[in-house]
C-alpha positions as CSV (number, residue, x, y, z in Angstrom):
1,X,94.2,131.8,76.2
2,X,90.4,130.4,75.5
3,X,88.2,129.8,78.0
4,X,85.0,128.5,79.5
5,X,82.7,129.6,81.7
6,X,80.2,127.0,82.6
7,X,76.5,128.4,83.7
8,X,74.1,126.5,85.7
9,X,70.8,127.2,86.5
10,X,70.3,127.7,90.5
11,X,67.9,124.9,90.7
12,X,70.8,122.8,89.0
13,X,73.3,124.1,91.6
14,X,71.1,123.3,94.6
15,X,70.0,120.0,93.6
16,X,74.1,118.7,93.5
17,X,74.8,116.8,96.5
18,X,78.1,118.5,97.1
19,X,78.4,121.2,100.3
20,X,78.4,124.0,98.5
21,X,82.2,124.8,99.1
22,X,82.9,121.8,97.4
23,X,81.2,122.2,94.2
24,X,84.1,123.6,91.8
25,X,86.5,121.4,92.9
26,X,84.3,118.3,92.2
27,X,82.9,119.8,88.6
28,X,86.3,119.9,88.3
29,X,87.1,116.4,89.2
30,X,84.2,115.0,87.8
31,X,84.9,116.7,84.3
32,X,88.8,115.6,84.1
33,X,87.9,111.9,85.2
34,X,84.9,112.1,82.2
35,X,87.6,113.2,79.9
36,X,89.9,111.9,80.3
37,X,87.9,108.2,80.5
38,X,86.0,108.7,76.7
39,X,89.6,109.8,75.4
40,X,88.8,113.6,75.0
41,X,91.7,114.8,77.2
42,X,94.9,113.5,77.8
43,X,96.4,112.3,81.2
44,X,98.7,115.5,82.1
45,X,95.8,117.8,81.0
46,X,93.2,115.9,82.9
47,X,95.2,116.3,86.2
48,X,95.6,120.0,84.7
49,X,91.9,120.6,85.0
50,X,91.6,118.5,88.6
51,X,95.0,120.2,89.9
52,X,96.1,116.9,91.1
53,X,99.7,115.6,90.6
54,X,100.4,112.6,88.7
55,X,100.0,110.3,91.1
56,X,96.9,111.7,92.8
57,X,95.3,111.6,89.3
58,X,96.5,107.9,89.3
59,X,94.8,107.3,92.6
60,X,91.8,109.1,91.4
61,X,91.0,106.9,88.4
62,X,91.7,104.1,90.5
63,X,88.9,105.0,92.9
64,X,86.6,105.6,90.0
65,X,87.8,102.3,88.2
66,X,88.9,103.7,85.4
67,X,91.9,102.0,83.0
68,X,94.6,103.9,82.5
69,X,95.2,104.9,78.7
70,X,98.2,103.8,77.6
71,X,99.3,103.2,73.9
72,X,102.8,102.9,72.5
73,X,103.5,106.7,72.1
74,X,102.9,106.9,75.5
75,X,105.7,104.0,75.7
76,X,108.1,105.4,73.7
77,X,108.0,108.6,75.8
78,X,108.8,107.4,78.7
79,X,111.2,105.3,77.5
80,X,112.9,108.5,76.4
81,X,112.5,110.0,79.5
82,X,114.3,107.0,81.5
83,X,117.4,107.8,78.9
84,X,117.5,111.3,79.4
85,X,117.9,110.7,83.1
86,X,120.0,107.6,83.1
């Protein structure tokens, strides 16, 4: 499994406008929605990295005003998935 570990300098850390046991969770979330936005990461990995379900993730880009990506692979999986379960 790779991983990274993001390092910021103290003077970074204090000058975030986030209570401090808040911080992760909103690098986090501000990270994902970034992402996810400029195309880097998909949907599901994007809630991954927020932990949000599906539908909180939804909400989430809603709030931020971002457009959902959605192409015709993304159609044609779902469509799929309807069969599969109908």
């Amino acid at each position: 499994m790779s991983r990274i570990v993001l390092e910021m300098p103290a003077n970074i850390v204090d000058a975030l406008r986030v209570p401090p046991d808040e911080q992760g969770h909103r690098l986090r979330r501000e990270l994902a929605v970034r992402l996810y936005q400029k195309g880097l990461l998909p949907f599901g990995k994007a809630r991954e990295l927020v932990r949000l379900n599906k539908w909180e993730f939804h909400f989430l880009l809603a709030q931020e005003g971002i457009v959902r990506q959605y192409d015709v692979d993304d159609l044609h999986d779902d469509l799929q998935t309807l069969d599969q379960l109908g």
